[in-house]
C-alpha positions in Angstrom: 0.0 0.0 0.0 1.2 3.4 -1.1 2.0 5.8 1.8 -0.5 8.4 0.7 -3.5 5.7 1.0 -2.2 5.9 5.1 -5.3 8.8 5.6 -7.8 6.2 4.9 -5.9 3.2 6.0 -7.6 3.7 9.6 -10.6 3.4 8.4 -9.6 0.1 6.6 -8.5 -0.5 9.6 -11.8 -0.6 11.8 -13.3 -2.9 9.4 -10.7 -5.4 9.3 -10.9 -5.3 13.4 -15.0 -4.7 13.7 -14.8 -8.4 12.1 -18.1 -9.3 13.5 -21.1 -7.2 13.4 -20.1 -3.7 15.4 -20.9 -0.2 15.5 -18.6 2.6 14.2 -18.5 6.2 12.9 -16.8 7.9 10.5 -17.2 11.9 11.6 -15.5 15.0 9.0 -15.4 18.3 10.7 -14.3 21.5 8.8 -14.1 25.2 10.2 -14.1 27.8 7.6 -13.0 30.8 7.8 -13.9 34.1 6.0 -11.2 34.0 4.3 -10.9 30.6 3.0 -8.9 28.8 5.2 -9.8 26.8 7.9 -9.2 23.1 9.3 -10.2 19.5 9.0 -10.9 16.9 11.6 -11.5 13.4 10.8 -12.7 10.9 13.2 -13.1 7.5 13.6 -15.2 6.5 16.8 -15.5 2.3 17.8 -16.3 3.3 21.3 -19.1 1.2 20.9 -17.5 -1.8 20.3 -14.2 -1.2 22.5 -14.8 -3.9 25.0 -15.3 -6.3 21.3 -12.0 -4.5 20.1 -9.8 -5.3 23.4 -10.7 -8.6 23.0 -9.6 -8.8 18.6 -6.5 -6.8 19.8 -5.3 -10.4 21.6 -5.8 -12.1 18.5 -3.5 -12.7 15.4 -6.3 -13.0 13.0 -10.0 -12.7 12.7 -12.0 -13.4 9.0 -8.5 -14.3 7.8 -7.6 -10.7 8.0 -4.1 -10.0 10.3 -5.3 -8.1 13.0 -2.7 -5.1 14.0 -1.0 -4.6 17.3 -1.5 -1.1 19.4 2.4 -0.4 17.9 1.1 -0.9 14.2 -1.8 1.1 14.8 0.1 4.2 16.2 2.8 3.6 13.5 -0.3 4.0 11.1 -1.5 7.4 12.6 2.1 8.5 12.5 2.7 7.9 8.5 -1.1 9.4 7.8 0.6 12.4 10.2 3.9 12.8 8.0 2.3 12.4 4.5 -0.3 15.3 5.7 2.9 17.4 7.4 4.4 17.5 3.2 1.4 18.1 1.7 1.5 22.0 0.7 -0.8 24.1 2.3 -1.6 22.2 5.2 -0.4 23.0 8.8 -0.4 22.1 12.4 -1.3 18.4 12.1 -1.4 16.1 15.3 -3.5 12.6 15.9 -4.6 11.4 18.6 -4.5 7.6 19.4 -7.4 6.1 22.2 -6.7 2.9 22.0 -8.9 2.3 25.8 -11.7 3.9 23.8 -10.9 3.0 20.2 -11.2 6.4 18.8 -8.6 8.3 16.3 -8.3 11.4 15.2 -6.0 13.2 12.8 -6.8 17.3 12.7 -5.0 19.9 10.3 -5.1 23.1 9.1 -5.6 24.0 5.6 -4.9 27.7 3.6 -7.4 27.0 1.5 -9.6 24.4 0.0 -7.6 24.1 -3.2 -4.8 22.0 -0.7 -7.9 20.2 0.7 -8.5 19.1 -2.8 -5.0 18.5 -4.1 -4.6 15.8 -1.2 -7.7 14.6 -1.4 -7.2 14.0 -5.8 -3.8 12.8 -4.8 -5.0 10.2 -2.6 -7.7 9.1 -5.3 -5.4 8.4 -7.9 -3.2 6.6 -5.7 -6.0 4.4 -5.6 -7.0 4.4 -8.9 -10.1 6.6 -7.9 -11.8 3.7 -6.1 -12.3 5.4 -2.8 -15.2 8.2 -2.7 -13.9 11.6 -2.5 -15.2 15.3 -2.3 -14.3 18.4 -3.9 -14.6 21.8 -1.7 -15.1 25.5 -2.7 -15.8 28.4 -1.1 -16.9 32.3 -3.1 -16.3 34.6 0.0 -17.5 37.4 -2.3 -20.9 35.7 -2.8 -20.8 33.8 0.9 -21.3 30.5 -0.7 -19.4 27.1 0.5 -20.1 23.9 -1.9 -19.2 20.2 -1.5 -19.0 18.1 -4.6 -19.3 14.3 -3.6 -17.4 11.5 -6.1 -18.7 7.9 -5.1 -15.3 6.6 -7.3 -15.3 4.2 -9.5 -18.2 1.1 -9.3 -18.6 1.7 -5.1 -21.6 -0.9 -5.0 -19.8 -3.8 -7.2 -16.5 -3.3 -4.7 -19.1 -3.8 -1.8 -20.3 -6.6 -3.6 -16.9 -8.5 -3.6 -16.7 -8.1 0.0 -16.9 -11.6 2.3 -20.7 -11.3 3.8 -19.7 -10.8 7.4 -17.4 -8.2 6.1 -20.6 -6.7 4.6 -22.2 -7.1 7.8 -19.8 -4.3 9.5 -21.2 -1.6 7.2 -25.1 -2.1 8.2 -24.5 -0.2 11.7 -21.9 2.0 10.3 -22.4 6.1 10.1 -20.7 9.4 8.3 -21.3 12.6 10.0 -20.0 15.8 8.5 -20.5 18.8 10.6 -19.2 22.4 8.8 -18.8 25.2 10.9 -18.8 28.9 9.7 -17.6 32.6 11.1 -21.4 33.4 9.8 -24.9 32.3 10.3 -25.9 29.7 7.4 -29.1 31.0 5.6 -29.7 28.0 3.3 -28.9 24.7 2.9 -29.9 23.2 -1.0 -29.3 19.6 0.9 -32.8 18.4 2.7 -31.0 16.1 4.9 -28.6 18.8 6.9 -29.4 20.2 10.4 -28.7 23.7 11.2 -27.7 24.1 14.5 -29.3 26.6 17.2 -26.4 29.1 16.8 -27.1 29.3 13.1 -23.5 28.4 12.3 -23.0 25.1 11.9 -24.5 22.3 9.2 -24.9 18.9 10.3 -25.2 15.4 7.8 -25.4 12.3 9.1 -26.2 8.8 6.6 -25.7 5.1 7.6 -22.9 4.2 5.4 -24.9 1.2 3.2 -26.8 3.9 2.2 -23.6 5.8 1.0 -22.6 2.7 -0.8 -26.0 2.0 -2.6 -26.3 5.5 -3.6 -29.7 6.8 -2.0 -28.1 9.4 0.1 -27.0 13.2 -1.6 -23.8 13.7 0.0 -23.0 17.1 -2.0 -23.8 20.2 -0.5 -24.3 23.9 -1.4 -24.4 26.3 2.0 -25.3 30.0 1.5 -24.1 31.9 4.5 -26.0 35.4 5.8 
């Protein structure tokens, strides 16, 4: 596996250890700025399966996948840490590694959304545009912030190839994205965000099969006040 693929390799990572039918979520946080720049979050949360996860941790191999050690999994973080650290335009990037909680984190600071992009279309073809991505953009002239989603290339037939109690992982499985603005939202053209109270912040949340079958709109247009 090529080094840049290490930013999604933790969430490869869940399924191979959620071998047996668990709960997990996948959670994207950006902060915008007015100005364009901002930073990324991206979460992976198996708190609900941790006492499940202690348990695989002890074993070599589960669904004849190998099932990492606590060192391989912090050696993981660290490479997703150092590919982000040369990446131009992004800044100030740190993980964080729960490993009594099962939850990782790698955070990061962007310029602007065109280095979002260029890692995000790097790590794509790296993987020969099989894993979904998204494209960002933000007008700060007309106050409008827009998320393009890319389901890569035949999403449902990879699913398809998977063992079925590999499929099984996915049915319980979510993706939240939560953007947060300087500025109250006044429009969302996607039915299925929440606004919070504050006004500033837009919430999706879709159980991942529905990702995969294609019945959820993951793109997003937010006009701000």
């Amino acid at each position: 596996m090529k080094s840049g693929s290490k930013l999604f390799l933790w969430i490869a990572l869940a399924l191979i250890l959620t071998g047996t039918s668990s709960c997990f979520q996948f959670i994207e946080e950006i902060t915008l700025l007015n100005n364009g720049s901002g930073s990324m979050k991206l979460t992976l949360n198996m708190s609900q399966s941790k006492s499940k996860l202690a348990s695989i941790l002890l074993m070599d191999s589960i669904n004849g996948h190998k099932v990492p050690n606590r060192k391989d999994i912090d050696q993981y973080m660290q490479e997703t840490v150092t590919y982000l650290q040369k990446s131009p335009g992004i800044s100030t990037v740190s993980k964080s590694v729960d490993l009594k909680n099962f939850i990782l984190s790698v955070s990061f600071n962007f310029k602007n959304l065109s280095h979002l992009n260029a890692v995000i279309q790097k790590l794509s073809a790296e993987q020969k545009n099989k894993i979904p991505t998204y494209t960002y953009s933000f007008h700060a002239g007309k106050k409008s912030f827009s998320r393009t989603y890319n389901p890569g290339k035949n999403l449902k037939n990879e699913f398809g190839k998977l063992k079925s109690k590999d499929k099984e992982i996915f049915k319980t499985a979510t993706h939240t994205s939560i953007f947060r603005f300087q500025q109250p939202i006044a429009t969302s053209a996607n039915k299925a965000t929440k606004i919070s109270a504050s006004g500033k912040a837009a919430m999706q949340t879709s159980n991942a099969m529905q990702i995969i079958n294609g019945t959820t709109n993951l793109s997003q247009t937010i006009q701000l006040k």
